[in-house]
mmCIF file of the N, C-alpha and C atoms, coordinates in Angstrom:
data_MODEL
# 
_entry.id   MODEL 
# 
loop_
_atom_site.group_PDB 
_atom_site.id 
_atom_site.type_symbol 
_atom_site.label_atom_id 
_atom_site.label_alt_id 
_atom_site.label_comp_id 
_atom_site.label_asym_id 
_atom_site.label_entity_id 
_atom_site.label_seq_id 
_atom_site.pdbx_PDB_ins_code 
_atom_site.Cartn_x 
_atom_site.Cartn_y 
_atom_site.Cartn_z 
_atom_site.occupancy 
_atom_site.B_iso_or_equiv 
_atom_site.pdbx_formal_charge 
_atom_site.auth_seq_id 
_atom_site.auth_comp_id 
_atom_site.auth_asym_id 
_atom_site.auth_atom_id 
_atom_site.pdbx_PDB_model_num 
ATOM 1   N N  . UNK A 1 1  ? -36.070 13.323 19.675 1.00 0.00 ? 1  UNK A N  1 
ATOM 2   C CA . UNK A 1 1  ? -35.583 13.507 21.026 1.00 0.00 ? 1  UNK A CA 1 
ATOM 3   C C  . UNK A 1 1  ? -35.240 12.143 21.600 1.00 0.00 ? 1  UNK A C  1 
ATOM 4   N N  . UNK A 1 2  ? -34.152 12.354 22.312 1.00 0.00 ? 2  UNK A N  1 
ATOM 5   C CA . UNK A 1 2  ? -33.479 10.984 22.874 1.00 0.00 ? 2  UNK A CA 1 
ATOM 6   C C  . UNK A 1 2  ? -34.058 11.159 24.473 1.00 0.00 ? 2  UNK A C  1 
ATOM 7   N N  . UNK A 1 3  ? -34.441 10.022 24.964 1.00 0.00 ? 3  UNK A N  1 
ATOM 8   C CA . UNK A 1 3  ? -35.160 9.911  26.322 1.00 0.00 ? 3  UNK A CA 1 
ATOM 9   C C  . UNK A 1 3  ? -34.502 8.707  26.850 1.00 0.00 ? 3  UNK A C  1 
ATOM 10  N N  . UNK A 1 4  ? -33.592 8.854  27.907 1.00 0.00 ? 4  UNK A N  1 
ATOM 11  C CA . UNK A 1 4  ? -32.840 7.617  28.448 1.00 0.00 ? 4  UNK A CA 1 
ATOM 12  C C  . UNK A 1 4  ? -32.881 7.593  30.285 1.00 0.00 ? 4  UNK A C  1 
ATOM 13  N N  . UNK A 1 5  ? -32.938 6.924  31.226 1.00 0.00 ? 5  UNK A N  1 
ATOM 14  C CA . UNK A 1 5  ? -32.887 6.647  32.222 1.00 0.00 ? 5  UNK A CA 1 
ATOM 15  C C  . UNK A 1 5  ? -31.288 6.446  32.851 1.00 0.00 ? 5  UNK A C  1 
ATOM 16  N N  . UNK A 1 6  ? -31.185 7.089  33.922 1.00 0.00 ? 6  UNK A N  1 
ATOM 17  C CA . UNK A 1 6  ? -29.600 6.864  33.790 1.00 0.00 ? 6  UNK A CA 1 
ATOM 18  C C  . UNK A 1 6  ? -29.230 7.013  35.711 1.00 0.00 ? 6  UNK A C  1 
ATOM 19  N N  . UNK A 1 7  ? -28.346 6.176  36.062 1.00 0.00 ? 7  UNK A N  1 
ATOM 20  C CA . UNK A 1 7  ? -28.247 5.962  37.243 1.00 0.00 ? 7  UNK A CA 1 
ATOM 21  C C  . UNK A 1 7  ? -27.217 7.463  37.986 1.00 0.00 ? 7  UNK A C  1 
ATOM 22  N N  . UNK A 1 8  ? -27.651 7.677  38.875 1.00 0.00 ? 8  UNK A N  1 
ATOM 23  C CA . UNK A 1 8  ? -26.535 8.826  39.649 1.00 0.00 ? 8  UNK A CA 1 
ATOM 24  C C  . UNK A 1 8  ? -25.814 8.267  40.613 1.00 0.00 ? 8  UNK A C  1 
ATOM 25  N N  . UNK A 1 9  ? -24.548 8.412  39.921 1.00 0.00 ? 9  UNK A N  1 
ATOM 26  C CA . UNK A 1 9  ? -23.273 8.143  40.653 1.00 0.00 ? 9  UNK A CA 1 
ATOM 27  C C  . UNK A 1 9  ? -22.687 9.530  41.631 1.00 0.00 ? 9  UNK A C  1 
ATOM 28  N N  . UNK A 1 10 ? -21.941 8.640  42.593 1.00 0.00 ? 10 UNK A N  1 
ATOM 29  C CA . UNK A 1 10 ? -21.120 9.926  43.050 1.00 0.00 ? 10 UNK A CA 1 
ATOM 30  C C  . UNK A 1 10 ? -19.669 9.110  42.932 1.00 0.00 ? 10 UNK A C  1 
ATOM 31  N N  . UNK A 1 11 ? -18.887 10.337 42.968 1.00 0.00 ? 11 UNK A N  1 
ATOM 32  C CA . UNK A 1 11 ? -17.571 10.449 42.886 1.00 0.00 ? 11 UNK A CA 1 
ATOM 33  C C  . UNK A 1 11 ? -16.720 10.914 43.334 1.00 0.00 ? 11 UNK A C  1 
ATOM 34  N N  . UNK A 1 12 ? -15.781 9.577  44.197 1.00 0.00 ? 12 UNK A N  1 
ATOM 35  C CA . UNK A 1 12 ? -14.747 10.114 44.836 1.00 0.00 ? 12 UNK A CA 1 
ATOM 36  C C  . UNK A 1 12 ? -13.098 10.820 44.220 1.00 0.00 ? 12 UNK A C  1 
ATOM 37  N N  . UNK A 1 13 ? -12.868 11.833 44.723 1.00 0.00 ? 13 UNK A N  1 
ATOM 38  C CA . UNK A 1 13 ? -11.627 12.428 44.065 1.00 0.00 ? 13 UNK A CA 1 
ATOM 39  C C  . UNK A 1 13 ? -10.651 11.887 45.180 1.00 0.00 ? 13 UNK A C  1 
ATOM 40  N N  . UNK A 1 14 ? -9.198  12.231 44.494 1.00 0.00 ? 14 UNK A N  1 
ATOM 41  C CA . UNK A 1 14 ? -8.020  11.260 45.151 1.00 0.00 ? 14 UNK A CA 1 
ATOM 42  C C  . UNK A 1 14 ? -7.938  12.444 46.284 1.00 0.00 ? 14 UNK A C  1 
ATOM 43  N N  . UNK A 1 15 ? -8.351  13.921 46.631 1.00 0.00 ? 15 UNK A N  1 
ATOM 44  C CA . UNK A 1 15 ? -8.363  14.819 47.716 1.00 0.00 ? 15 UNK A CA 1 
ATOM 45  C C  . UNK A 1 15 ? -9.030  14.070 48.508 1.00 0.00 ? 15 UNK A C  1 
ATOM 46  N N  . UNK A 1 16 ? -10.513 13.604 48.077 1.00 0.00 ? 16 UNK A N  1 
ATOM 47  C CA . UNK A 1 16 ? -11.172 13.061 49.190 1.00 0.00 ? 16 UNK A CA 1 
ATOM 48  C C  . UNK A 1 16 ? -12.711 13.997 48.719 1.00 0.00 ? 16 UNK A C  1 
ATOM 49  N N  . UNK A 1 17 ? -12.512 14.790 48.018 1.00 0.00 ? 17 UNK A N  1 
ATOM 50  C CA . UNK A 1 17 ? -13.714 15.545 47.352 1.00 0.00 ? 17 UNK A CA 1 
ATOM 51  C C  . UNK A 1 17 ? -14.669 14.585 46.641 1.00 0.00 ? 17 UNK A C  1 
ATOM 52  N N  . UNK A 1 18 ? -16.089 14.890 47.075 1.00 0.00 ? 18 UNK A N  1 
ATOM 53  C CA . UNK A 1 18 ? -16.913 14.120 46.195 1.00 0.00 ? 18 UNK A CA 1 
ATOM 54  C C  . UNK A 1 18 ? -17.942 14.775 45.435 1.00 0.00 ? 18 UNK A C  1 
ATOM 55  N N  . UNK A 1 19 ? -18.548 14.205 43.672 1.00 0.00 ? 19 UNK A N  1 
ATOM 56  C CA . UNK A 1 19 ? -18.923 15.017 43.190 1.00 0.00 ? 19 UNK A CA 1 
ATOM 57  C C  . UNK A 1 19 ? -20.305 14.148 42.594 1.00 0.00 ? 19 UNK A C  1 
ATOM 58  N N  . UNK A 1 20 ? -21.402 14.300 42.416 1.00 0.00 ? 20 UNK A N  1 
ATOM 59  C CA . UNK A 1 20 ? -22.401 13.519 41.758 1.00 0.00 ? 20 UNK A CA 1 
ATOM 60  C C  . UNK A 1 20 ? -22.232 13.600 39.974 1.00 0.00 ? 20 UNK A C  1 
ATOM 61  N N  . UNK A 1 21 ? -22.499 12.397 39.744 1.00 0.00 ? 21 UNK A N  1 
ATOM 62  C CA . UNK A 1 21 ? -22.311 12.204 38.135 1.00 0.00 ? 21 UNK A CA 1 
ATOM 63  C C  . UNK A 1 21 ? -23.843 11.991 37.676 1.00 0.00 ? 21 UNK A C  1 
ATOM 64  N N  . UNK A 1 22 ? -24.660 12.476 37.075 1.00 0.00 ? 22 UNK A N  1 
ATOM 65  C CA . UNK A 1 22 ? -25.575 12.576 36.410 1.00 0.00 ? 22 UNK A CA 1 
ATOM 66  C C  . UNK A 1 22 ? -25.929 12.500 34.678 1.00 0.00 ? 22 UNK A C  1 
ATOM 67  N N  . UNK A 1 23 ? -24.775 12.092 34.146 1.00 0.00 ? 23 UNK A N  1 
ATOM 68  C CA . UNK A 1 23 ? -24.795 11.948 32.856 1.00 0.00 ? 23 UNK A CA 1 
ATOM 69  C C  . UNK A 1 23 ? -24.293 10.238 32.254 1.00 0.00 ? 23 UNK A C  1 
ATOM 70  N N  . UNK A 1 24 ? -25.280 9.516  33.003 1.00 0.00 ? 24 UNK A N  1 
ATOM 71  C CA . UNK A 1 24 ? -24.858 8.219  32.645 1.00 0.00 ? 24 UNK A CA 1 
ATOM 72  C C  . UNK A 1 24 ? -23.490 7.611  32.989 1.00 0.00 ? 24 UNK A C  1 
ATOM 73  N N  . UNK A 1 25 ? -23.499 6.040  32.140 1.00 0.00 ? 25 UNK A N  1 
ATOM 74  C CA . UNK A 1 25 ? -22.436 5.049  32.392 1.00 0.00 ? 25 UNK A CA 1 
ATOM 75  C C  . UNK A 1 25 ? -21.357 5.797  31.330 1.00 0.00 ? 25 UNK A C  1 
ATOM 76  N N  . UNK A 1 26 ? -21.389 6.717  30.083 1.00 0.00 ? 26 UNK A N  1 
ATOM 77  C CA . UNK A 1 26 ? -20.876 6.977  29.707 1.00 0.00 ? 26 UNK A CA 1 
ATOM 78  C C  . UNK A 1 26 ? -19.992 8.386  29.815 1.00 0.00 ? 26 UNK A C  1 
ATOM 79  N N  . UNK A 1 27 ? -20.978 9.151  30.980 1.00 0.00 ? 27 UNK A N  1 
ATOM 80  C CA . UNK A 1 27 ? -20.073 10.339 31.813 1.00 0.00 ? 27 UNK A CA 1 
ATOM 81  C C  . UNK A 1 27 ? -19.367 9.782  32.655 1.00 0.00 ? 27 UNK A C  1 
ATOM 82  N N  . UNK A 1 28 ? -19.321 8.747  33.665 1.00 0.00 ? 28 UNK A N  1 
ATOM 83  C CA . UNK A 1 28 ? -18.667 8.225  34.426 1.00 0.00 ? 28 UNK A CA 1 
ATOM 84  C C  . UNK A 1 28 ? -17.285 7.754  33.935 1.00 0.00 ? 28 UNK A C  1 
ATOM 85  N N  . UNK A 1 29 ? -17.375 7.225  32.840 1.00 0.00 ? 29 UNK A N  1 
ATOM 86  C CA . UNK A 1 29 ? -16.079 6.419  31.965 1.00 0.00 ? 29 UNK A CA 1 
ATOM 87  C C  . UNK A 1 29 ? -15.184 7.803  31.271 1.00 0.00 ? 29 UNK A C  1 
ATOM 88  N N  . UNK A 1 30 ? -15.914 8.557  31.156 1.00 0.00 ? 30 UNK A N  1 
ATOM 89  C CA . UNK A 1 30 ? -15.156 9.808  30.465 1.00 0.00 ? 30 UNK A CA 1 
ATOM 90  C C  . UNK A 1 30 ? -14.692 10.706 31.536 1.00 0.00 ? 30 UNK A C  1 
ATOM 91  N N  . UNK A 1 31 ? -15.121 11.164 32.942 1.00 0.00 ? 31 UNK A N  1 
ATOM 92  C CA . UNK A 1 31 ? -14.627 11.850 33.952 1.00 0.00 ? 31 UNK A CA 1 
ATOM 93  C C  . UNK A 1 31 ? -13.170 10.512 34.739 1.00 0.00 ? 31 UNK A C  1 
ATOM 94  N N  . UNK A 1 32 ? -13.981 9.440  34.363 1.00 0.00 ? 32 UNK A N  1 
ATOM 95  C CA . UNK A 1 32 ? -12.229 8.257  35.278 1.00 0.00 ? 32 UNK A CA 1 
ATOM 96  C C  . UNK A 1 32 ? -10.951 8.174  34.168 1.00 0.00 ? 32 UNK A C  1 
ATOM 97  N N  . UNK A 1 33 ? -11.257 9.361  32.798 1.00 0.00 ? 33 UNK A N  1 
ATOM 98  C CA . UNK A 1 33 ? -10.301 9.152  32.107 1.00 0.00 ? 33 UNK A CA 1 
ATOM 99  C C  . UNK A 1 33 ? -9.579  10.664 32.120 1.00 0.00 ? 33 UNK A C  1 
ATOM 100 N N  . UNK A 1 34 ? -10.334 11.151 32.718 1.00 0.00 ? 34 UNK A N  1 
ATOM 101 C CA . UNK A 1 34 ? -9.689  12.806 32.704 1.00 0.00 ? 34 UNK A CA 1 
ATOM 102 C C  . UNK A 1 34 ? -9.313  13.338 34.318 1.00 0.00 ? 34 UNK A C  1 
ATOM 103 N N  . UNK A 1 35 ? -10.468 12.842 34.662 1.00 0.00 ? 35 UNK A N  1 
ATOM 104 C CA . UNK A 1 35 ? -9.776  13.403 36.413 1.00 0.00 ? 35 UNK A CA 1 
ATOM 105 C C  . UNK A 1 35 ? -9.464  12.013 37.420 1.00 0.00 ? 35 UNK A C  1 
ATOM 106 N N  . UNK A 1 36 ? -9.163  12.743 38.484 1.00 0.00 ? 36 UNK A N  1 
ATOM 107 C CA . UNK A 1 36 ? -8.165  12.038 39.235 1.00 0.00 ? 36 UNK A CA 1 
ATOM 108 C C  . UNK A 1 36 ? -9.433  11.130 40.198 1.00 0.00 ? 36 UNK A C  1 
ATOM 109 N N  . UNK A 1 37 ? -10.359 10.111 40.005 1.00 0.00 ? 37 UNK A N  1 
ATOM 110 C CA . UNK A 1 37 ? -11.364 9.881  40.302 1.00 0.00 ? 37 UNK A CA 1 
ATOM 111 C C  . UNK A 1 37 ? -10.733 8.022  41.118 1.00 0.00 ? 37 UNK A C  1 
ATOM 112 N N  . UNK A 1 38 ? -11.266 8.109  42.305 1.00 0.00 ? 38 UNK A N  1 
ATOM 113 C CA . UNK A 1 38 ? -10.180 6.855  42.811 1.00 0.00 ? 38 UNK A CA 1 
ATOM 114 C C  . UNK A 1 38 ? -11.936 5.676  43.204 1.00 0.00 ? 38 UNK A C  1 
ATOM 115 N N  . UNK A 1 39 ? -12.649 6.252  43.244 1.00 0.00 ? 39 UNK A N  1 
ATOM 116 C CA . UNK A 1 39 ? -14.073 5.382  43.256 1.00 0.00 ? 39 UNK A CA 1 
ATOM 117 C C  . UNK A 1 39 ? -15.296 5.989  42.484 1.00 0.00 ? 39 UNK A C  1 
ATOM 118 N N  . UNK A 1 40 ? -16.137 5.021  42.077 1.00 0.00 ? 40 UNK A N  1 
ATOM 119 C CA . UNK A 1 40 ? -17.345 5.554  41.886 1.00 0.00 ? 40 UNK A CA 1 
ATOM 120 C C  . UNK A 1 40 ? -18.775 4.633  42.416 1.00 0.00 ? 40 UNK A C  1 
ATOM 121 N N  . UNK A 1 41 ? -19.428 5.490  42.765 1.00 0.00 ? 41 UNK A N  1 
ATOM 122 C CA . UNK A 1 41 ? -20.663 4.349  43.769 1.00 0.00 ? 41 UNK A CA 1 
ATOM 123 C C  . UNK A 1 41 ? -21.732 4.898  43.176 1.00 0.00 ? 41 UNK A C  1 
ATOM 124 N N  . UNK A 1 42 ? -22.990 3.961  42.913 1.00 0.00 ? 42 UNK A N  1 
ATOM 125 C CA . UNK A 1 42 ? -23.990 4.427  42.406 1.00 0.00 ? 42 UNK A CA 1 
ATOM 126 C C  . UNK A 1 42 ? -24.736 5.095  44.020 1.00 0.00 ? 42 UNK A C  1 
ATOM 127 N N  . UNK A 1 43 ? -25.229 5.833  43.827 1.00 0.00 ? 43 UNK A N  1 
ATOM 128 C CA . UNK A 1 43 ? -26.725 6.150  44.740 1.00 0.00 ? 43 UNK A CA 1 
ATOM 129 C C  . UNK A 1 43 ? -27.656 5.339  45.197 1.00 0.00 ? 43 UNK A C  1 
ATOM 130 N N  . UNK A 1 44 ? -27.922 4.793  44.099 1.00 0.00 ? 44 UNK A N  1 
ATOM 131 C CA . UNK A 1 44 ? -29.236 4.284  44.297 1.00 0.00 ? 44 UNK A CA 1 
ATOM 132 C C  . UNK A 1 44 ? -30.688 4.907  43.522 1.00 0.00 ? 44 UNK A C  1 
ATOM 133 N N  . UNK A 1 45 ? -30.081 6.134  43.143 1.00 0.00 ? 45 UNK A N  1 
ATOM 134 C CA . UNK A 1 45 ? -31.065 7.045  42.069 1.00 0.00 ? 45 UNK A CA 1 
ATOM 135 C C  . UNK A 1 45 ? -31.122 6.805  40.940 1.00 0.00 ? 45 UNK A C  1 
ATOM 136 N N  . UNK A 1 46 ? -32.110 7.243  40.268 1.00 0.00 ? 46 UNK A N  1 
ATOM 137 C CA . UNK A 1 46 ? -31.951 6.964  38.539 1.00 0.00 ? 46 UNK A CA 1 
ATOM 138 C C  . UNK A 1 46 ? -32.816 8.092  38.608 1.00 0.00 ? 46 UNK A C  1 
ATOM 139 N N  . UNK A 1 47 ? -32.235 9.227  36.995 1.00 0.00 ? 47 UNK A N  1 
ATOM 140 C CA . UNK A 1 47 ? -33.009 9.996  36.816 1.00 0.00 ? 47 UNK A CA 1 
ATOM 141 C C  . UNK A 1 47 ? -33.036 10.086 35.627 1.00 0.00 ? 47 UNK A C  1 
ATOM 142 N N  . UNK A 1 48 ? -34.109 10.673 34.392 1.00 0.00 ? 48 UNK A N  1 
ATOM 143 C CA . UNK A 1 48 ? -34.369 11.143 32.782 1.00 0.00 ? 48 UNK A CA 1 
ATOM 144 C C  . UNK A 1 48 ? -33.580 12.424 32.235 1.00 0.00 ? 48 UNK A C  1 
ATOM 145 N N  . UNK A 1 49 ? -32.762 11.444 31.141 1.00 0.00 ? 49 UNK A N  1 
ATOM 146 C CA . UNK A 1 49 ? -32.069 12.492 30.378 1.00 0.00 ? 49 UNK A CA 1 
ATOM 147 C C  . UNK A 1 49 ? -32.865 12.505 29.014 1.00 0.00 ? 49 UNK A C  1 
ATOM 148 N N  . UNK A 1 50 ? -32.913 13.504 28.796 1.00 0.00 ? 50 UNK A N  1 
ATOM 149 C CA . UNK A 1 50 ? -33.517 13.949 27.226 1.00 0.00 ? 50 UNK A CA 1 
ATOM 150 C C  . UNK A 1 50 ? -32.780 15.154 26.754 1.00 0.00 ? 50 UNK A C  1 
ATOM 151 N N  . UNK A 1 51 ? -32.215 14.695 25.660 1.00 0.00 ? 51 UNK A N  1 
ATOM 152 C CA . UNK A 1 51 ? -31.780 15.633 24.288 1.00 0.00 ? 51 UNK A CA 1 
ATOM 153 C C  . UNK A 1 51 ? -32.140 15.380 22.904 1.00 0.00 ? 51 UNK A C  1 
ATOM 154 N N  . UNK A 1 52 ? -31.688 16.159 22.233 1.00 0.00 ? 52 UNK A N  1 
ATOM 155 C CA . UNK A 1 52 ? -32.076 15.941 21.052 1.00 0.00 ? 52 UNK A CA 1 
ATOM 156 C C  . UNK A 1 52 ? -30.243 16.144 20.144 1.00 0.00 ? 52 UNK A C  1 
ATOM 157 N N  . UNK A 1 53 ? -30.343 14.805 19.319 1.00 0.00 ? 53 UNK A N  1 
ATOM 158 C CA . UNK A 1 53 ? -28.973 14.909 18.984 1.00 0.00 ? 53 UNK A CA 1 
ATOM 159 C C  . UNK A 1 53 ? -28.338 16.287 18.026 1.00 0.00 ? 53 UNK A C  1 
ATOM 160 N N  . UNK A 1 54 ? -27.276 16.858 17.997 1.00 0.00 ? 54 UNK A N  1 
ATOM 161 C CA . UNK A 1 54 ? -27.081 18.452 17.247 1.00 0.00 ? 54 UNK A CA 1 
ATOM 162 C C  . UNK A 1 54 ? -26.544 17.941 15.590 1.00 0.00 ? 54 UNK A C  1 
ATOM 163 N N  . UNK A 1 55 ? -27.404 16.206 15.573 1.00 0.00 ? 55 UNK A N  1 
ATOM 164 C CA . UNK A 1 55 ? -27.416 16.349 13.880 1.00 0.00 ? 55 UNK A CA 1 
ATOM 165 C C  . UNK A 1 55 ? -28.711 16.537 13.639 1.00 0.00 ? 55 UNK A C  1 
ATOM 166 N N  . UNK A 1 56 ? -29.515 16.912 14.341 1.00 0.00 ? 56 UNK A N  1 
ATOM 167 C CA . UNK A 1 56 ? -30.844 17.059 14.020 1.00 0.00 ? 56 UNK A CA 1 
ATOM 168 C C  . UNK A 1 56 ? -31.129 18.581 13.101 1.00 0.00 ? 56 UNK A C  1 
ATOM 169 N N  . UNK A 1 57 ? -30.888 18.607 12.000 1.00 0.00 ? 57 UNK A N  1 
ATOM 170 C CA . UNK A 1 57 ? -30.776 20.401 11.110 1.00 0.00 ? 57 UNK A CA 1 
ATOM 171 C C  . UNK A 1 57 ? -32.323 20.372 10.723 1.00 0.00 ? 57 UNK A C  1 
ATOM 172 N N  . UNK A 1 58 ? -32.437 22.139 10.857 1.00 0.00 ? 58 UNK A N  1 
ATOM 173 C CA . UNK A 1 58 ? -33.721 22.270 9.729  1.00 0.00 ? 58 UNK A CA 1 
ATOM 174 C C  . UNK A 1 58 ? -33.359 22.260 8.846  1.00 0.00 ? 58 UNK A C  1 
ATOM 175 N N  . UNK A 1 59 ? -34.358 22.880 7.843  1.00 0.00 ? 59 UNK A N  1 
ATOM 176 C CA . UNK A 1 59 ? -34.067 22.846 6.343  1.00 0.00 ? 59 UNK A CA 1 
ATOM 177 C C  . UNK A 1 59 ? -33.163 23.844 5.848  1.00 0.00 ? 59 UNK A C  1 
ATOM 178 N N  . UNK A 1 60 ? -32.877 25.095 6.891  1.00 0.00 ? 60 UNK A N  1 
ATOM 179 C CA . UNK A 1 60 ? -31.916 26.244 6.447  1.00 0.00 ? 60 UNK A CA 1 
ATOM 180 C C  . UNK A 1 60 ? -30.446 26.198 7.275  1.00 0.00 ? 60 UNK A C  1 
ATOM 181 N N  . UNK A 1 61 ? -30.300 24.424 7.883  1.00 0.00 ? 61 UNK A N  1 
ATOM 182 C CA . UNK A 1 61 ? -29.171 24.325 7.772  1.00 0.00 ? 61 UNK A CA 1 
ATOM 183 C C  . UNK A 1 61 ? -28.713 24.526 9.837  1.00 0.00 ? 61 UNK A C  1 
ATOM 184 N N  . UNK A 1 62 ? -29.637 25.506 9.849  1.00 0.00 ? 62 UNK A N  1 
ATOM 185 C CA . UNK A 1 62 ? -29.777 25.481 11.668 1.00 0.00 ? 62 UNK A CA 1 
ATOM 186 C C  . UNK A 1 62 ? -30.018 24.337 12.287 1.00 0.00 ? 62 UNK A C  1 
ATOM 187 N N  . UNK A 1 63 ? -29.096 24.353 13.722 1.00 0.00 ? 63 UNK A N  1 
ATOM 188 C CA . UNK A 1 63 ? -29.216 23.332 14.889 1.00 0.00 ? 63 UNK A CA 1 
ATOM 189 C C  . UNK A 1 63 ? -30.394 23.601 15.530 1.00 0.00 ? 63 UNK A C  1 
ATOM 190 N N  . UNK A 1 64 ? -31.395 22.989 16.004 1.00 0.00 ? 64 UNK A N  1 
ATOM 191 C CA . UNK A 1 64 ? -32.184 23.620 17.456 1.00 0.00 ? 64 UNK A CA 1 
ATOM 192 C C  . UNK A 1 64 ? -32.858 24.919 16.945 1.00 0.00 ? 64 UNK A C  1 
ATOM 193 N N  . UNK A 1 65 ? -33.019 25.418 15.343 1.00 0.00 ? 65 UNK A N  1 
ATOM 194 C CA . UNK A 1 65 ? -33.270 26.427 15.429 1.00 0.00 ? 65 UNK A CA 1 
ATOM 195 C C  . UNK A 1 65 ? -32.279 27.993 15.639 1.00 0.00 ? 65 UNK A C  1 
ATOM 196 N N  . UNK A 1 66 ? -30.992 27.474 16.041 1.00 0.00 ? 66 UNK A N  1 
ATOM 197 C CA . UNK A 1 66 ? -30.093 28.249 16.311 1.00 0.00 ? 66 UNK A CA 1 
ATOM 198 C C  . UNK A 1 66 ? -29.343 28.601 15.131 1.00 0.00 ? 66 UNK A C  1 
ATOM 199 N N  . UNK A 1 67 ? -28.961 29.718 14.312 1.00 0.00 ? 67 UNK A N  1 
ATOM 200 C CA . UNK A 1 67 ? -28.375 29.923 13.513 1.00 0.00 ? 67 UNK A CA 1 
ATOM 201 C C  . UNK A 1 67 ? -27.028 30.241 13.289 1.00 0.00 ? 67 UNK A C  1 
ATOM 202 N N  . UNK A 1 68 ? -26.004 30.299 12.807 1.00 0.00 ? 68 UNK A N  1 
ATOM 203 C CA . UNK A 1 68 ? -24.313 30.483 13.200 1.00 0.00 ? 68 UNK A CA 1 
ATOM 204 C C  . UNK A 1 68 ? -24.363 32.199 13.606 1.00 0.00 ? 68 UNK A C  1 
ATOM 205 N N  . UNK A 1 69 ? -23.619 32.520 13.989 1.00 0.00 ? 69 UNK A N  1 
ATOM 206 C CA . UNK A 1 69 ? -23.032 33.817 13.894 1.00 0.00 ? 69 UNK A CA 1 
ATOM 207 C C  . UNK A 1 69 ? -23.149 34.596 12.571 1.00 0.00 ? 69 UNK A C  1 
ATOM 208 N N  . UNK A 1 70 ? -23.630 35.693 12.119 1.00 0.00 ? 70 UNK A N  1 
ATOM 209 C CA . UNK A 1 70 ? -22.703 36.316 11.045 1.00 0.00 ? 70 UNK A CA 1 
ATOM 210 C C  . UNK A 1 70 ? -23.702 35.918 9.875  1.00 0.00 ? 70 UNK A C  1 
ATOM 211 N N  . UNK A 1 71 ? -24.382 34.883 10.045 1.00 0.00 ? 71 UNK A N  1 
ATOM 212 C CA . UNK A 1 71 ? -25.331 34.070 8.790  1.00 0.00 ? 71 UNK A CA 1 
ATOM 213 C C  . UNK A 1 71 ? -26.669 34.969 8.460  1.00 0.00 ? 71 UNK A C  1 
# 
């Protein structure tokens, strides 16, 4: 399991709409490349992300325990 600390941004849209970013410095860089995002300001918050990466397989080949469709 991956355990990282990560700052909350909010985000201004070119409407004037604003949206909080919660998935790190690297959600921030990936939403200013897809939407129409004209600022971004941190909060001042930091909060814990934890996942576990989906190369993590059991031994029968399942993600997470999750098995494909149909298998």
């Amino acid at each position: 399991m991956i355990v990282e600390k990560v700052k909350v941004v909010e985000l201004t849209f070119e409407d004037g709409t604003k949206k909080i970013c919660r998935g790190g410095e690297d959600a921030v860089e990936r939403a200013w490349g897809i939407y129409p995002i004209v600022s971004a300001r941190w909060t001042g918050e930091e909060e814990t992300m934890q996942w576990i990466p989906a190369g993590n397989e059991f031994s029968d080949g399942s993600t997470l325990g999750w098995s494909m469709e149909g298998e």
